[in-house]
C-alpha distance (Angstrom), angle and dihedral (degrees) to the residues before:
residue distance angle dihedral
X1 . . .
X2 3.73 . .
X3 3.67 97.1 .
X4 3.57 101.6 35.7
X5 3.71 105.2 128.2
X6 3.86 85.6 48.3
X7 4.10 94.5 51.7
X8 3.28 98.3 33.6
X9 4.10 127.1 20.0
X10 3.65 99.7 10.7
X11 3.77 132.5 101.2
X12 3.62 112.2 -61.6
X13 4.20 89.5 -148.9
X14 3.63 85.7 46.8
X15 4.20 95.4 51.5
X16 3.47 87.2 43.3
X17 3.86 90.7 56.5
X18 3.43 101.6 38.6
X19 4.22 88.6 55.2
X20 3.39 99.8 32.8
X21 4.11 104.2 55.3
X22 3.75 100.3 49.9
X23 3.46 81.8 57.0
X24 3.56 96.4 46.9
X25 3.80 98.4 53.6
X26 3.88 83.3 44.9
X27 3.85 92.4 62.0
X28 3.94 93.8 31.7
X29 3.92 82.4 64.0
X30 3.24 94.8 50.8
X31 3.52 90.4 54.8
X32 3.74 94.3 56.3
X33 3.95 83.7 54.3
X34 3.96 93.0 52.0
X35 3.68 94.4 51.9
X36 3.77 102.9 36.0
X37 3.44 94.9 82.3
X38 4.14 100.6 51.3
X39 4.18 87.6 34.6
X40 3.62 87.5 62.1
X41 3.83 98.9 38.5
X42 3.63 85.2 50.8
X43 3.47 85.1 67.9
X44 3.38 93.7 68.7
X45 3.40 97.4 62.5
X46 3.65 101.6 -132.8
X47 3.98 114.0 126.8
X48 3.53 92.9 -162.7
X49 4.12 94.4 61.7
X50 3.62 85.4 46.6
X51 3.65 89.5 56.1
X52 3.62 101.1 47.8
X53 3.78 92.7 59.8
X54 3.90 95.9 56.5
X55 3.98 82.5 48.0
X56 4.17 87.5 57.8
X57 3.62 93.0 38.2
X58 3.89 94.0 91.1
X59 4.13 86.7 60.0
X60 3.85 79.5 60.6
X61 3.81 95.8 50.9
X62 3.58 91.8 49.6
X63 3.83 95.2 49.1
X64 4.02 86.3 51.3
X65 3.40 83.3 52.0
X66 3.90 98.9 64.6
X67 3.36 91.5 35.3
X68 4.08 98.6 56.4
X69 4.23 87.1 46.9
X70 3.63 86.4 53.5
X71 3.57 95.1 49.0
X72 3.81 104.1 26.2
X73 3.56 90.5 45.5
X74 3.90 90.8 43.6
X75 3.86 107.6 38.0
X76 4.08 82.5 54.0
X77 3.81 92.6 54.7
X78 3.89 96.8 35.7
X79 3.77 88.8 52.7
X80 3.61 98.8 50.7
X81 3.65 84.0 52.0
X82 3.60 100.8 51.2
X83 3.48 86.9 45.0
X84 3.66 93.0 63.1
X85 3.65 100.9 43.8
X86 4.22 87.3 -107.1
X87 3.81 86.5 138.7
X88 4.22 91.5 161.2
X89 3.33 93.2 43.5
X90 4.26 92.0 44.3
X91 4.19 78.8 56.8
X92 3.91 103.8 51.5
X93 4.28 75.6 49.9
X94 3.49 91.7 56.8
X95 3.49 99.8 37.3
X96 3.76 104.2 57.5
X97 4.16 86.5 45.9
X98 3.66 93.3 61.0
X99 3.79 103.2 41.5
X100 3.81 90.2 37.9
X101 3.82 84.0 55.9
X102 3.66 85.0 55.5
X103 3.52 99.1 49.5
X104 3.60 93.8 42.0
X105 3.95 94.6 47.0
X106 4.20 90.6 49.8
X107 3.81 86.7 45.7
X108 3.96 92.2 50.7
X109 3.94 91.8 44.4
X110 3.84 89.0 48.8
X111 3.77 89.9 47.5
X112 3.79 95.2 46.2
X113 4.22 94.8 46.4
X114 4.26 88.5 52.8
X115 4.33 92.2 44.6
X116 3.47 104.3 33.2
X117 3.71 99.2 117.8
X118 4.13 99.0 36.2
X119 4.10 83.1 45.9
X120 3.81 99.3 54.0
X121 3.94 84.7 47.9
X122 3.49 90.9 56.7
X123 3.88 94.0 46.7
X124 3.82 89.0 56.6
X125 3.49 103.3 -96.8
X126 4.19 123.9 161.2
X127 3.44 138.0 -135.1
X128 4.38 78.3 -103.0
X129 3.39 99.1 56.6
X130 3.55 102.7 29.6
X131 3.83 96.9 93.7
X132 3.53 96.6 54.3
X133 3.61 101.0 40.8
X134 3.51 93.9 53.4
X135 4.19 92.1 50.9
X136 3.94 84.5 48.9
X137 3.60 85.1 46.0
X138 3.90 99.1 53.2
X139 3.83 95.8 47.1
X140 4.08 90.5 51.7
X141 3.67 90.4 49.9
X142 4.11 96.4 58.5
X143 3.75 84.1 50.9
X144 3.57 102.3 42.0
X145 3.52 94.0 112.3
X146 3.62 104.1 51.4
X147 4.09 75.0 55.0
X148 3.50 93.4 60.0
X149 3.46 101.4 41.9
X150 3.87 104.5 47.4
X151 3.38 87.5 56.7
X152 3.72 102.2 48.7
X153 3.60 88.2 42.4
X154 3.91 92.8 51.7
X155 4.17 86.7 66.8
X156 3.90 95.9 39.2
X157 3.92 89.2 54.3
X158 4.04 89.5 58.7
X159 4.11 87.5 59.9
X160 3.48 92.9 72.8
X161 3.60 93.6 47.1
X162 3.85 93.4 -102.9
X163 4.21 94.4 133.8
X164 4.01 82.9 144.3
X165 4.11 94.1 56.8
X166 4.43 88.7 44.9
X167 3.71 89.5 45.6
X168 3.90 91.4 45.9
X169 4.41 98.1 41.5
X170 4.00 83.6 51.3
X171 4.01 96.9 49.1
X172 3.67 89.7 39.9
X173 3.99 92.7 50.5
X174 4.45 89.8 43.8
X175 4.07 87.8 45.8
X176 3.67 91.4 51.0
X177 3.68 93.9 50.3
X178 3.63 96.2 38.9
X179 4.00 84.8 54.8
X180 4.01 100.5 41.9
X181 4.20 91.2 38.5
X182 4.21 95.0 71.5
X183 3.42 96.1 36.0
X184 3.77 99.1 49.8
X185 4.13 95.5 37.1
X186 3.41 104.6 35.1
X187 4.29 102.4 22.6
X188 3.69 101.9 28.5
X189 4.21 90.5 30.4
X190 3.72 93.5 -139.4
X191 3.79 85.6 144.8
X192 4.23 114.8 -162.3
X193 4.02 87.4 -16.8
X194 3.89 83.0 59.7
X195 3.69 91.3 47.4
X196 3.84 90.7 51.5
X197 4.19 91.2 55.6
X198 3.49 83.5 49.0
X199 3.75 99.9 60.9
X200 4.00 94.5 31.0
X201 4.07 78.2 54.9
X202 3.05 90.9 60.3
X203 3.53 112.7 50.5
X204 3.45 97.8 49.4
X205 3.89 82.6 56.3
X206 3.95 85.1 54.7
X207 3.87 91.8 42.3
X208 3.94 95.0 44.4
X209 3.98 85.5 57.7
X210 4.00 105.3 48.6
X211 4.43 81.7 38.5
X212 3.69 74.6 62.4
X213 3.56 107.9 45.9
X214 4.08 86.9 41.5
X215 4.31 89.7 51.8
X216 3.61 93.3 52.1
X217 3.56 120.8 19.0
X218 3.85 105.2 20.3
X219 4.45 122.4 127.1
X220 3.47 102.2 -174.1
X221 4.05 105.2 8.5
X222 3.50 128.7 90.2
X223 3.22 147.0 166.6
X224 3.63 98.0 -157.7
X225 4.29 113.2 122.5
X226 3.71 97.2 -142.6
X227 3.89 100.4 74.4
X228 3.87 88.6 51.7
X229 3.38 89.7 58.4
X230 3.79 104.3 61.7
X231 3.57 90.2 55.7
X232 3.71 114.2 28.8
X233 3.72 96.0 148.5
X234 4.15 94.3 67.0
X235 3.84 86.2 80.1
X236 3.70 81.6 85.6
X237 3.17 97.3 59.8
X238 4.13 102.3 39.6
X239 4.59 79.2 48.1
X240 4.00 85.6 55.0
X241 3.14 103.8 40.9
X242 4.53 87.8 50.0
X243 3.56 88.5 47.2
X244 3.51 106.6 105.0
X245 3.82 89.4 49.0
X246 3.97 94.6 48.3
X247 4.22 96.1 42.1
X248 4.82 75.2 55.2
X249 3.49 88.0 63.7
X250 3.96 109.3 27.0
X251 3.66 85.0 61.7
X252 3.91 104.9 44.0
X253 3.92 75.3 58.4
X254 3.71 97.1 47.7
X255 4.12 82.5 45.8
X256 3.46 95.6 63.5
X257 3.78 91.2 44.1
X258 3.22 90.3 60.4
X259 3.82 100.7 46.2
X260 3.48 92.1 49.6
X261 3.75 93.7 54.6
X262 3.78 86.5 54.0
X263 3.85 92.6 43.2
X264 4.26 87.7 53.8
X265 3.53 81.9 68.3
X266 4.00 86.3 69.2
X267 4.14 101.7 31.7
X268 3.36 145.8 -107.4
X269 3.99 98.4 -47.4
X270 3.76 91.3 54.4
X271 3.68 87.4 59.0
X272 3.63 98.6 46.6
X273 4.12 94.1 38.0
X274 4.19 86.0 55.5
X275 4.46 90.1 39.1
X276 4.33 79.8 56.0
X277 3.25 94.3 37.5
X278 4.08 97.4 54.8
X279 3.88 89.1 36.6
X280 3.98 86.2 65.8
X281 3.22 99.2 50.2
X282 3.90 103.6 33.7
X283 3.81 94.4 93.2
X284 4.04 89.8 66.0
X285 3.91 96.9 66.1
X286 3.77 89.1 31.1
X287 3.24 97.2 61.0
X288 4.29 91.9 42.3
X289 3.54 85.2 61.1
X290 3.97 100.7 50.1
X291 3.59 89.9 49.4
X292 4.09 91.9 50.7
X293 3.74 96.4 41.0
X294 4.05 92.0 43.1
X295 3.88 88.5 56.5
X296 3.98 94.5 44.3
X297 3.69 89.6 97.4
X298 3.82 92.8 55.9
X299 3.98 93.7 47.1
X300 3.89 86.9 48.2
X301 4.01 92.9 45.3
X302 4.23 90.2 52.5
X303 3.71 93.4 37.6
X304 4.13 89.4 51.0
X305 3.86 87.3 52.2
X306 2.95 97.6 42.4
X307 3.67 102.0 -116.9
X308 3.29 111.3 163.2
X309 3.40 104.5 167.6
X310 3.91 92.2 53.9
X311 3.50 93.4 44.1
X312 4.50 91.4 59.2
X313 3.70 84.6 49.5
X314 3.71 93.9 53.1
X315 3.67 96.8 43.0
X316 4.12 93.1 52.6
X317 3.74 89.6 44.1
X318 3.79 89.7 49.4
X319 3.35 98.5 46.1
X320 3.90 97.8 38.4
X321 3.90 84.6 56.9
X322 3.84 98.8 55.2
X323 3.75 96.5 40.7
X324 4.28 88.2 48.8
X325 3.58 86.6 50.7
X326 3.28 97.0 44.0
X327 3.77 89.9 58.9
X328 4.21 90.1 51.4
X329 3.36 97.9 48.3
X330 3.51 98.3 37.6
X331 3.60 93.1 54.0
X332 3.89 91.1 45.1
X333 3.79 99.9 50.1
X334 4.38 83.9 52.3
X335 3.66 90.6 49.7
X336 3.74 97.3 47.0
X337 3.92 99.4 31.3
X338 3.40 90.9 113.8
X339 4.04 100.8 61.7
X340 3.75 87.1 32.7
X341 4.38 95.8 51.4
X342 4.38 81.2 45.5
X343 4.14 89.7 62.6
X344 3.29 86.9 63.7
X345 4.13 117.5 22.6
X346 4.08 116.0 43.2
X347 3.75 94.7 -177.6
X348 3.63 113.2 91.4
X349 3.78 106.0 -146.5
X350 3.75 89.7 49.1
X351 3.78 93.4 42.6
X352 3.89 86.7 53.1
X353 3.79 94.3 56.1
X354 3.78 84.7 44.0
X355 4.05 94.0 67.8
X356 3.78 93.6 39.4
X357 3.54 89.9 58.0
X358 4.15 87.2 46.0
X359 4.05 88.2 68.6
X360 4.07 87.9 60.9
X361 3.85 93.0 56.2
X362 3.65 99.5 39.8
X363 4.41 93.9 53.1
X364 4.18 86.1 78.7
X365 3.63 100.8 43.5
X366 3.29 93.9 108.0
X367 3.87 104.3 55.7
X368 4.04 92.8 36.5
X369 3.42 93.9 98.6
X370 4.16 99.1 58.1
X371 4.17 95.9 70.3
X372 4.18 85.0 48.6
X373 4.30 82.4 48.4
X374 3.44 94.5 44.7
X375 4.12 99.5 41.5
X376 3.56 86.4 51.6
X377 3.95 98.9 46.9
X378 3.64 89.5 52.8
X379 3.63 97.2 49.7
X380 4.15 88.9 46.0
X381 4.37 79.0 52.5
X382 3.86 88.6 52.6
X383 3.94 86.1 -116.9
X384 3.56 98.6 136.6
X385 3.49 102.9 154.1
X386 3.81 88.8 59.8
X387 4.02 87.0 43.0
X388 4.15 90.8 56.0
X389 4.08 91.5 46.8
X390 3.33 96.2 56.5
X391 4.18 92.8 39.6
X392 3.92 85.2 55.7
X393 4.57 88.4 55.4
X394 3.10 117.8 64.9
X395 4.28 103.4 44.3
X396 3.56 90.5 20.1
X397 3.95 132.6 32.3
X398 3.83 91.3 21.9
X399 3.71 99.1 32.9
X400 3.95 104.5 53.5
X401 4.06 101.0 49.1
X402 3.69 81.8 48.7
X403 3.64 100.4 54.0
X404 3.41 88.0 45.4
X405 3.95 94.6 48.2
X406 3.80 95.7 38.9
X407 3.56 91.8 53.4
X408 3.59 88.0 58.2
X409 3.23 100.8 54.5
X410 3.80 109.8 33.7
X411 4.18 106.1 15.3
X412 3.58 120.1 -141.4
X413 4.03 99.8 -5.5
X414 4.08 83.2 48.7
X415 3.79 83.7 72.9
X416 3.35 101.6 57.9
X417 3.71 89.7 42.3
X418 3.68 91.1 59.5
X419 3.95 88.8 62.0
X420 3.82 89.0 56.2
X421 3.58 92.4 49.5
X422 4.00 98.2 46.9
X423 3.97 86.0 48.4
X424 3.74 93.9 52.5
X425 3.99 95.4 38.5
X426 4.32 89.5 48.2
X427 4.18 87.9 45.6
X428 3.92 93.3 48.3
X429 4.35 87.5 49.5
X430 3.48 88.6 45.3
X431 3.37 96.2 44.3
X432 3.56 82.8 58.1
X433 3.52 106.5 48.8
X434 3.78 91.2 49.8
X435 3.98 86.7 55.8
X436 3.45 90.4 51.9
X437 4.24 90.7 43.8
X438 3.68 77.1 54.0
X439 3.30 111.5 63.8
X440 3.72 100.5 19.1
X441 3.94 89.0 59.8
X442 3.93 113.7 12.4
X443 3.49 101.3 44.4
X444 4.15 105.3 23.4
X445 3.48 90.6 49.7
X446 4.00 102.8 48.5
């Protein structure tokens, strides 16, 4: 095996930094992608455009959400394949992701051009922000799936080995938009429909480069119809085995939907104060998950052979990393909320709220990381079911009752509160279920 020494006898430290930072940078750039848009809107100083992009962010979340299924799912299957020389079969894999990306994104866009009004209500738009969510909303749609598919394609590149060609598509895509998003918002005055072009710009420039790496240099993937077609029902199986990963992001989408729909309740600069507010602090869980889901292939490697010893070193390493930088960046994003909430939010009572709220979602910084570990570990065990409960707790069946109850009890700050208190009740279960993964199957079995 090529990479023996680093799955198997090497450094554990050293595996964990070789799979963890490409990862890393991968995730930090797709930060710089998320926040480009409202950083430069910001700019223009008017709340209410600020506003209607944290309204449309959900569409976002559920577009990820296809995509990482797709490519989760896929890149899992495809790479088991490769691995075992099942070139054919590694094509029919790769076949049925990309044109079922296709269909999906030209379904979604459809979808998203006949609802757009009834949608935004139901995301917790107002009469304010309205207008310009639904002209944001419009542009996204038509390139919905370019969305969908240079993600996807950004994780089935990396099964072939081709970490360069991901890393490249996803700094091409976040330098295009970085470019286009200034000169079309604040130059050409387009406003959010300006930020919109921006980021549809930008992942066809993405998509255009892993087409390209696919056309002329890919093995196993293909974007040839024909293999789909003889077997059309495996899409079941790559969608089930992505799950877990797809329900993370569906619901951080559906989470904001429904804090914004509470935060209507209080206008337009409770929207925008929470939208700054979870931009700031975004990076922290971000970057937990990159650093769980880039070592998922070394916890699955030890657990298949059985390695046991390996596997406890990896899993304290892992999770002494996240909770350390939990702790930094926690710590960091409090001290500097106040620069950080003024990138996005000019008005000061709004940008005031915006850094109270900031001391909520810091408090579980530290423990953010374990549910990402513990998701992960499962899925490397082949426990999925396990793997999809705990994916549906911490920005689902903890997080809505307690937006709901929060808000009750303590109004706009209750909110943010709620966050902390999902984050600290999914770390403490997952804290749990990896004790109980730990001595049921790394110490019973050695």
């Amino acid at each position: 095996m090529k990479n023996e020494t680093l799955f198997r006898t090497g450094s554990v430290r050293r595996a964990i930094f070789t799979m963890a930072v490409p990862s890393i940078i991968i995730i930090f750039v797709m930060f710089l992608y998320n926040i480009a848009d409202m950083f430069f809107i910001g700019c223009l100083g008017d709340t209410a455009q600020v506003a209607a992009v944290s309204v449309v962010g959900p569409v976002f979340s559920i577009l990820s959400a296809v995509a990482t299924m797709l490519g989760a799912g896929g890149s899992a299957i495809i790479a088991r394949c490769f691995g075992a020389k099942e070139i054919e079969q590694g094509r029919i894999y790769s076949s049925l992701c990309f044109w079922a990306g296709v269909a999906l994104g030209v379904f979604v866009c459809a979808a998203l051009l006949a609802g757009g009004t009834p949608m935004l209500q139901t995301l917790g738009s107002t009469p304010e922000t309205t207008p310009y969510a639904l002209q944001y909303l419009r542009i996204l749609a038509v390139g919905a799936p370019l969305l969908i598919l240079s993600n996807m394609m950004a994780m089935l590149v990396r099964t072939e080995g081709a970490v360069k060609n991901g890393l490249f598509g996803n700094l091409l895509g976040t330098v295009v938009n970085l470019v286009l998003d200034p000169l079309f918002i604040l130059v050409f005055r387009w406003g959010v429909g300006g930020a919109a072009a921006a980021s549809v710009l930008g992942n066809l420039a993405a998509t255009g480069c892993y087409l390209f790496y696919i056309v002329r240099k890919g093995t196993v993937l293909t974007l040839d119809p024909r293999p789909a077609l003889q077997k059309p029902a495996a899409l079941g199986e790559i969608l089930a085995i992505g799950l877990p990963n797809g329900i993370s992001s569906l619901l951080a989408g559906f989470a904001s939907t429904f804090s914004n729909r509470l935060l209507s309740a209080y206008g337009t600069a409770a929207i925008a104060a929470m939208a700054a507010a979870g931009k700031t602090t975004m990076l922290i869980s971000m970057i937990a998950m990159a650093l769980c889901m880039g070592c998922q292939p070394l916890l699955a490697y030890s657990y298949g052979a059985g390695d046991t010893k390996r596997l406890r070193l990896l899993v304290k390493n892992i999770a002494l990393l996240t909770i350390i930088f939990g702790l930094a960046a926690g710590f960091a994003s409090f001290v500097g909320r106040r620069q950080l909430i003024g990138m996005f939010i000019k008005e000061p009572a709004a940008a005031a709220l915006g850094e109270q709220l900031v001391l909520w979602l810091v408090l579980g910084s530290p423990v953010i990381g374990l549910p990402y570990l513990a998701t992960n570990l499962l899925q490397s065990a082949n426990k999925a079911g396990a793997a999809v409960a705990l994916s549906l707790l911490r920005q689902g069946l903890l997080l809505f009752p307690l937006l709901y109850g929060m808000n009750l009890l303590w109004g706009v700050p209750g909110i943010a509160a709620a966050q902390f208190a999902a984050d600290t009740g999914s770390a403490l279960i997952a804290a749990a279920m990896l004790a109980h993964f730990w001595h049921r199957e790394l110490l019973d079995k050695e």
